[in-house]
C-alpha positions as CSV (number, residue, x, y, z in Angstrom):
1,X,102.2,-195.5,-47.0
2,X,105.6,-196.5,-46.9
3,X,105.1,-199.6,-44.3
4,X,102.0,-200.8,-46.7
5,X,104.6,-200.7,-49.5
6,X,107.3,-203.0,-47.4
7,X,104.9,-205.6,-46.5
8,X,103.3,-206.3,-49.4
9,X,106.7,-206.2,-50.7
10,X,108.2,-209.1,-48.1
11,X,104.8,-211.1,-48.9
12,X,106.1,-211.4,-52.3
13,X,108.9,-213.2,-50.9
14,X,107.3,-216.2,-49.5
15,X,106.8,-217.5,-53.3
16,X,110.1,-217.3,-54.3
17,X,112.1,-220.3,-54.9
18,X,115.8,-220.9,-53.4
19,X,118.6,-221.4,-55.8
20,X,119.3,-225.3,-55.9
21,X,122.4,-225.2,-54.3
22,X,121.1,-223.4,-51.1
23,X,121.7,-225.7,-47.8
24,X,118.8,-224.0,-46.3
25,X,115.4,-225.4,-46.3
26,X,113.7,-222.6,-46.6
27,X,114.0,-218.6,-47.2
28,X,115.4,-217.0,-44.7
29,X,113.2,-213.5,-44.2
30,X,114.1,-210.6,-41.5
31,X,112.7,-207.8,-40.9
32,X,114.6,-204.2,-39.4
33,X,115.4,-201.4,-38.7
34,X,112.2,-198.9,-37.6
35,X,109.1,-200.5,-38.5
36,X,110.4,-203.9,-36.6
37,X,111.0,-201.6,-33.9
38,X,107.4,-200.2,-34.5
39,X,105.6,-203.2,-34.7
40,X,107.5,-206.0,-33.1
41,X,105.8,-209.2,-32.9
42,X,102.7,-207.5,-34.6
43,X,105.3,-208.2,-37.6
44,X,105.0,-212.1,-37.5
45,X,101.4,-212.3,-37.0
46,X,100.6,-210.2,-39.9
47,X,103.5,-211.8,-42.0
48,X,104.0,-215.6,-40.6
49,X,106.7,-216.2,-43.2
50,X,109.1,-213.9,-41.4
51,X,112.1,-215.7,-40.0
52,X,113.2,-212.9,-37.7
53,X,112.1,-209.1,-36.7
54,X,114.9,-206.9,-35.0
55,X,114.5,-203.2,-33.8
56,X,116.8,-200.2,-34.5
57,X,119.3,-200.9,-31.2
58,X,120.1,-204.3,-31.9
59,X,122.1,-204.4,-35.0
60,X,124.7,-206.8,-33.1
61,X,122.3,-209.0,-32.3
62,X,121.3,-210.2,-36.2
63,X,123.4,-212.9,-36.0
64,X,122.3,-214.4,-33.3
65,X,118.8,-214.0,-34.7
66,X,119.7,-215.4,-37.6
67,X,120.9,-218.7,-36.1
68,X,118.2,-218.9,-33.6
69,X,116.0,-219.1,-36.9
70,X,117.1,-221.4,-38.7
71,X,118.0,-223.6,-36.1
72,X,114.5,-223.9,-34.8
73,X,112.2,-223.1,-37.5
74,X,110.6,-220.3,-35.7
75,X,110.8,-217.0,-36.1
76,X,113.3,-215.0,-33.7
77,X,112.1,-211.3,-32.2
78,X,114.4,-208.9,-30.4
79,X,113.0,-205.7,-30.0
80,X,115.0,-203.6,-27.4
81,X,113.3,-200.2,-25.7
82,X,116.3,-197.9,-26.1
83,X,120.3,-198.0,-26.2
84,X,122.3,-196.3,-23.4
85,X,125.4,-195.4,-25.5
86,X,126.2,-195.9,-29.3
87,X,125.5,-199.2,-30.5
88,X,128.2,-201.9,-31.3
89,X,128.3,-202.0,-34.8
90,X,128.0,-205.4,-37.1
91,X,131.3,-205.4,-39.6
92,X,130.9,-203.0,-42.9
93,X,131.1,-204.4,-45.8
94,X,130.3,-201.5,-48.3
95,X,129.0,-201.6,-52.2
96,X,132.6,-199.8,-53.3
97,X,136.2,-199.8,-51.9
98,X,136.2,-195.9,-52.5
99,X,133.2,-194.5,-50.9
100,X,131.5,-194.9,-47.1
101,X,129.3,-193.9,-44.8
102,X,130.4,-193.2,-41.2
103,X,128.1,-192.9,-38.7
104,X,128.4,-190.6,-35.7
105,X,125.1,-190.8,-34.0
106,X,121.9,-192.3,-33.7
107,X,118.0,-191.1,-32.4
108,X,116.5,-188.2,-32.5
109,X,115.7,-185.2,-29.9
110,X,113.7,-183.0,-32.1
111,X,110.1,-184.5,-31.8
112,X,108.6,-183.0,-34.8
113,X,105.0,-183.7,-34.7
114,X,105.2,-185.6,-38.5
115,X,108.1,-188.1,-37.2
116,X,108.5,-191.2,-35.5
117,X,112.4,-191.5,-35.7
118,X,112.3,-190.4,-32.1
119,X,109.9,-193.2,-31.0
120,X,111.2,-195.6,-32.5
121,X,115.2,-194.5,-32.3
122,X,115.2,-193.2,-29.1
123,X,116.9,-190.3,-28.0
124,X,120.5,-189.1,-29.6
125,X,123.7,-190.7,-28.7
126,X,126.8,-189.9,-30.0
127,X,130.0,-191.9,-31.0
128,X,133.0,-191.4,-29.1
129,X,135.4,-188.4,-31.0
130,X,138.2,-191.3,-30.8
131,X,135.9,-193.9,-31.8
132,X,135.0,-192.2,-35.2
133,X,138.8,-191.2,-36.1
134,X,139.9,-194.1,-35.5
135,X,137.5,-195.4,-38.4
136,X,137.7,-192.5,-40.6
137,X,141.7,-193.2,-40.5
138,X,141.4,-196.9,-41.0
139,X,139.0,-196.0,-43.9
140,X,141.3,-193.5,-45.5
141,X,144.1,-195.9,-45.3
142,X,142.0,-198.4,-47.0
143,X,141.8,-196.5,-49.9
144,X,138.5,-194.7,-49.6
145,X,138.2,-191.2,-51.2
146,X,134.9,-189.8,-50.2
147,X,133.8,-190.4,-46.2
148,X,129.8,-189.0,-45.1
149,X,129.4,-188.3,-41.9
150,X,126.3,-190.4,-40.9
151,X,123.4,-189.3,-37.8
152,X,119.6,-188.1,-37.7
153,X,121.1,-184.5,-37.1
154,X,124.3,-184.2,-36.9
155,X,124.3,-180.8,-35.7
156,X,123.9,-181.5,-32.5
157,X,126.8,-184.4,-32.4
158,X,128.2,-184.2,-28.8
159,X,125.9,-182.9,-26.9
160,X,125.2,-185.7,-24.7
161,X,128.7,-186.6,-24.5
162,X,130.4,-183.8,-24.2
163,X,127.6,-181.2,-22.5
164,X,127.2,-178.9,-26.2
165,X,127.7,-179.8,-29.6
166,X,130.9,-180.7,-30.8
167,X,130.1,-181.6,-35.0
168,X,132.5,-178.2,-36.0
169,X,135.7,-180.0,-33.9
170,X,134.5,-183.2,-35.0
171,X,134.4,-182.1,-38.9
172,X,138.6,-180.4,-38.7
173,X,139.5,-183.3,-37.2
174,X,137.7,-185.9,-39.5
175,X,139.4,-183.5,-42.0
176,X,142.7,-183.8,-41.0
177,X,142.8,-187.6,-41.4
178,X,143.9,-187.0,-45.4
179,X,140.0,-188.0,-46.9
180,X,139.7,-186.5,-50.3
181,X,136.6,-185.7,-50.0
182,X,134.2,-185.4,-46.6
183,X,130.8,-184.8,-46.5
184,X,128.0,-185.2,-43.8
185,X,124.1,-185.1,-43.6
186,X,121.8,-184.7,-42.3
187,X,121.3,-181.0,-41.0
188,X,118.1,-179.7,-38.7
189,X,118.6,-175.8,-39.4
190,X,118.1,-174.9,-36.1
191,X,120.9,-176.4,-34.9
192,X,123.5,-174.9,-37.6
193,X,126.3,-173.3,-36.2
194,X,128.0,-170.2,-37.4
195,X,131.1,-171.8,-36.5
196,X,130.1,-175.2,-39.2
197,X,129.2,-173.0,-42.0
198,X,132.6,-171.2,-41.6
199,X,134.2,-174.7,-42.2
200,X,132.9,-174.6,-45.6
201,X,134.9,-171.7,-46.4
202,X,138.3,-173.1,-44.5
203,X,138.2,-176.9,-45.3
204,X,139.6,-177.8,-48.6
205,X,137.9,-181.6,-48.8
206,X,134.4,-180.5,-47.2
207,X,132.7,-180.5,-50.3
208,X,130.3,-177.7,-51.2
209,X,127.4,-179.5,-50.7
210,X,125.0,-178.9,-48.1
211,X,121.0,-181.2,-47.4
212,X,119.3,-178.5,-45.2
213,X,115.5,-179.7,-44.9
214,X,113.3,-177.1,-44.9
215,X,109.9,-178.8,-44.7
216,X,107.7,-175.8,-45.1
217,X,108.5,-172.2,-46.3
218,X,105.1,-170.7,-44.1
219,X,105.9,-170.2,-40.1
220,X,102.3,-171.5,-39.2
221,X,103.2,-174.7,-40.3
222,X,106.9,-174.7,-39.3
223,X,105.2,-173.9,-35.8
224,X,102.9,-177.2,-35.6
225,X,105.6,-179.2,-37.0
226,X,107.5,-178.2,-34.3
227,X,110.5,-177.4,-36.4
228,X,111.9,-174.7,-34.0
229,X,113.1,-172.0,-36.9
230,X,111.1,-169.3,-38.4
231,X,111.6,-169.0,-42.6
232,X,113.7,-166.1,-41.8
233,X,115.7,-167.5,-39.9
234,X,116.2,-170.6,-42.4
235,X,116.7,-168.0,-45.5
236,X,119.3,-166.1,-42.8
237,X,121.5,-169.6,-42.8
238,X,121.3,-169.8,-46.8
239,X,122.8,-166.3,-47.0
240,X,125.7,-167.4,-44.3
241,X,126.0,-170.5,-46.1
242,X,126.4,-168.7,-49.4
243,X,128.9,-165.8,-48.2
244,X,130.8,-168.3,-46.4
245,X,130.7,-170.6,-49.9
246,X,129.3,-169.2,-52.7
247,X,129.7,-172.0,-55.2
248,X,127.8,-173.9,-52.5
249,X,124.8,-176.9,-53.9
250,X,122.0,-176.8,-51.8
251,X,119.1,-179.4,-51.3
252,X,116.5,-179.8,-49.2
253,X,112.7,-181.8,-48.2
254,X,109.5,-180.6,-48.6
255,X,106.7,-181.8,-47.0
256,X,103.1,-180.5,-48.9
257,X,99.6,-181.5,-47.8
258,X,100.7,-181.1,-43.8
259,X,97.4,-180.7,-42.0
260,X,96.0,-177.0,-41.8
261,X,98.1,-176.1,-44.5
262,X,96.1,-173.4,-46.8
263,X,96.7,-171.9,-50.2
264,X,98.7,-169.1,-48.8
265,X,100.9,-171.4,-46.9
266,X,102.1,-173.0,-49.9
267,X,102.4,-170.0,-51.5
268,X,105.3,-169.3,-48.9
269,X,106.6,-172.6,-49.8
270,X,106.6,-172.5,-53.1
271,X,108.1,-168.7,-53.0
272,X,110.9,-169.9,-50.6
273,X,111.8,-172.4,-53.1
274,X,112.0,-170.2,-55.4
275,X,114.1,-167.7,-53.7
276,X,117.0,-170.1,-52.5
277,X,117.4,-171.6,-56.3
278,X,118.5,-175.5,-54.9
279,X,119.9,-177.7,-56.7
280,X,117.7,-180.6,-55.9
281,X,114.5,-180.9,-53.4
282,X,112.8,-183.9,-52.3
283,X,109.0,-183.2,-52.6
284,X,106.9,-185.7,-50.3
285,X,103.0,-186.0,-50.3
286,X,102.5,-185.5,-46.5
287,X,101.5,-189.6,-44.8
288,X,100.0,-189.6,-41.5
289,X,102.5,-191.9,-39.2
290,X,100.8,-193.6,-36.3
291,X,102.1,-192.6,-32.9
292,X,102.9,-189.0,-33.9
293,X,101.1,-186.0,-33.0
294,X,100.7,-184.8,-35.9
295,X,98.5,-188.3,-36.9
296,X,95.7,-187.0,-35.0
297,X,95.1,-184.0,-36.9
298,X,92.1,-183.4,-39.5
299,X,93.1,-182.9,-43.2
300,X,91.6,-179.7,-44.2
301,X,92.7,-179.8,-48.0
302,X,91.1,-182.1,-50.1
303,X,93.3,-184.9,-52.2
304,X,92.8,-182.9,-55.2
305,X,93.9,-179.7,-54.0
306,X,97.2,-181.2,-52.3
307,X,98.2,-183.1,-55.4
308,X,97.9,-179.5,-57.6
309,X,100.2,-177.8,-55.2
310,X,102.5,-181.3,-55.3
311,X,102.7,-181.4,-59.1
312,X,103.1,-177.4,-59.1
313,X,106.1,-177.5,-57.0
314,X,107.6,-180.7,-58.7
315,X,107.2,-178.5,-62.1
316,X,109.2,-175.3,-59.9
317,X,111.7,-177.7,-58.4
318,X,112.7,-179.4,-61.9
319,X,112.9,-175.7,-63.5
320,X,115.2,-175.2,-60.3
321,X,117.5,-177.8,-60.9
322,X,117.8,-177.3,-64.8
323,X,119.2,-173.7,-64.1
324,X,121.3,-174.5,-61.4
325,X,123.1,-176.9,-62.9
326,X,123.6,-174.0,-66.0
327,X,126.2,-172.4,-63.9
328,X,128.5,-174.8,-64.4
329,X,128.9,-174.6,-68.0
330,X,132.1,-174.4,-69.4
331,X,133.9,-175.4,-66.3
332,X,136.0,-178.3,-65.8
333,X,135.4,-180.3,-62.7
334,X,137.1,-183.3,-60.5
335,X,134.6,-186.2,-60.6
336,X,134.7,-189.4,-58.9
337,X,134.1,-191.9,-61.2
338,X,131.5,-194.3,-59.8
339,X,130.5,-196.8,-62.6
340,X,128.7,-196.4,-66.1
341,X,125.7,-195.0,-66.7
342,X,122.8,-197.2,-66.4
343,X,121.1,-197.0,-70.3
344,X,124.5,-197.2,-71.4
345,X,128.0,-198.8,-70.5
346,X,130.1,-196.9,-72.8
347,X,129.3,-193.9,-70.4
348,X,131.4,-192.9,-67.3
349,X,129.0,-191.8,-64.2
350,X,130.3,-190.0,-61.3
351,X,129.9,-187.5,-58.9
352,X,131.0,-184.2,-59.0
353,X,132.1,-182.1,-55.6
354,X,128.3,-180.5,-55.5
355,X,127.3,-184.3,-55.2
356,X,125.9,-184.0,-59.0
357,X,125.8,-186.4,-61.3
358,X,127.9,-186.0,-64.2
359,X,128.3,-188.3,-67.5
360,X,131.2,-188.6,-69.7
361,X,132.7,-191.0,-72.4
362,X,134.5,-193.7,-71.5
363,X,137.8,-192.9,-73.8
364,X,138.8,-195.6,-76.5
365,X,141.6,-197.8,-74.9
366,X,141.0,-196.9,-71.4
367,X,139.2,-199.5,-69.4
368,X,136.4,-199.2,-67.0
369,X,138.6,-200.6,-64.3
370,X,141.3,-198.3,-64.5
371,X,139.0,-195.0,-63.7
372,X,136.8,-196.9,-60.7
373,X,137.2,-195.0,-57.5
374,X,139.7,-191.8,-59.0
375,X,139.2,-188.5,-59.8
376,X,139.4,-187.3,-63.0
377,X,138.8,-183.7,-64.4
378,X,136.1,-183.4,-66.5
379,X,134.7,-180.2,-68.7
380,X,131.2,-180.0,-68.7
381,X,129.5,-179.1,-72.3
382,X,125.8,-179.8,-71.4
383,X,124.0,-179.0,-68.4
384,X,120.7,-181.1,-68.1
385,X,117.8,-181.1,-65.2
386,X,119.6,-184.1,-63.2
387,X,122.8,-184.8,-64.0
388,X,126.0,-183.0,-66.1
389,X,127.0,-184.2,-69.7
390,X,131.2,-183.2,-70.3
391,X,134.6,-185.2,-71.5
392,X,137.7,-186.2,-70.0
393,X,140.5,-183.6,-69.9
């Protein structure tokens, strides 16, 4: 499980050595975010070398934390039960001048029965409308070309503000502030509006690129995940999405091994992946999360027979991606150039609008530095299973 990996991870740390120039006297370890809301204290105990644990509405606070620890050589916990608006936020600094993430909301209403975002995030509050322009305008005039909208599901931004969801006002007027490009995630399908899909078709800098998590194609298991959409209804959005963009990327998660799932539920998995053709999917081995419903439920496929339909849909999802990326062939695109590639740093890396990755020679007599952060057209001459291969133009 993911929190098994983390701690064994941070009890690694203890035998590192600090640099000879630190001041400190000893590492300085925190802990955040949702499992030090999980777990709280339970952290310390199990992990003594821990200099602070902090929960997932008390960002602000780290500071203090900090201090508190390495003033008194004990380790600090704040852990709060919920947050009654949007949190005050700690000052960004971000990896790259040219690229951010923005967020709009935080928690989680849906309650599906895998989860524990809700538990441990608490219920959804949204960021002021002037609060969030008033970034996304600083950003832009900062220089930053490509803005994501940020929130556990951003469909329903607003609602507890406002009294309904306001994410389709909120994207026109994120929009309007002159961002190059503006992207959001993530989605929960059953709160997609006809009027956001639209947007696709009408904004210029929303890039056509859309994460839609799926989960599971079979409506039995939708049903006790307590997704609140029926397959139709999710394949109904893909054909909006598509007539309202049809050059539109699609990803999505996948969830296999969910208790109670059967052969023929995968089958309708498997076939659904099939039918919408994504660009990329996220394939996850279902892990029981303690505190959630669904953790109280029986397996009733073995290990062996999960990982066969795991590797099966891997092998479908790769074939996926291969010919989706095929349709861009021949075409020339505008690509934010990122850095180099990563085997080899006479290769540009970027991202094209659909949020692939696309390679590209770094031209004789140009240097690195002068393409950073801007768009430059590139024509694509090989189309591979995760990323684009073209040249400057």
């Amino acid at each position: 499980a993911a929190e098994t990996r983390l701690k064994g991870q941070v009890a690694s740390l203890k035998n590192i050595e600090l640099p000879a120039h630190s001041d400190l006297e000893e590492r300085i370890v925190c802990i955040g975010g949702c499992i030090g809301q999980h777990e709280g204290e339970h952290l310390i105990e199990e992990l003594p070398h821990v200099s602070a644990v902090f929960g997932t509405f008390n960002l602000s606070s780290v500071p203090s934390l900090l201090k508190q620890a390495i003033a008194g050589h004990t380790a600090a916990v704040e852990v709060l039960d919920a947050a009654d608006e949007f949190p005050t936020c700690l000052p960004t600094s971000r990896e790259v001048p040219w690229s951010a993430w923005l967020p709009i909301s935080i928690g989680c209403n849906n309650f599906c029965t895998y989860c524990i975002v809700p538990y441990v995030r608490g219920r959804e509050k949204s960021r002021t409308v002037e609060d969030i322009i008033a970034e996304a305008r600083s950003l832009v005039n900062e220089g930053v070309k490509e803005i994501t909208l940020l929130g556990q599901n951003v469909n329903s931004y607003g609602r507890d503000l406002y009294g309904s969801p306001q994410f389709g006002e909120l994207l026109k007027r994120v929009s309007d502030t002159g961002i190059e490009r503006l992207r959001f995630a993530t989605s929960h399908p059953k709160d997609l509006t006809d009027e956001v899909i639209a947007l696709f078709g009408e904004l210029p800098n929303l890039m056509p690129a859309l994460h839609l998590p799926v989960q599971s194609g079979s409506n039995a298991i939708l049903h006790e995940m307590n997704r609140r959409y029926t397959r139709e209804r999710y394949l109904e959005l893909i054909d909006k999405l598509r007539l309202a963009r049809p050059d539109i990327a699609l990803s999505t998660d996948v969830i296999v091994g969910f208790p109670g799932e059967t052969e023929q539920d995968f089958l309708d998995t498997y076939s659904l992946i099939e039918q919408v053709g994504y660009h990329q999917v996220f394939t996850f081995l279902y892990s029981p999360r303690e505190g959630t419903p669904a953790a109280e439920l029986a397996p009733t496929s073995t290990h062996e027979e999960i990982q066969d339909r795991f590797d099966r849909l891997v092998e479908l999802v790769q074939q996926g991606a291969f010919s989706a990326n095929q349709a861009d062939l021949g075409a020339t695109v505008p690509v934010l150039i990122e850095g180099t590639s990563k085997r080899d740093p006479s290769i540009l890396a970027g991202k094209s609008p659909k949020n692939q990755t696309v390679h590209a020679p770094l031209p004789s007599r140009v240097k690195l530095e002068q393409l950073l952060g801007t768009m430059v057209p590139v024509k694509i001459d090989e189309a591979r299973t995760w990323y684009l291969k073209g040249h400057l133009v």
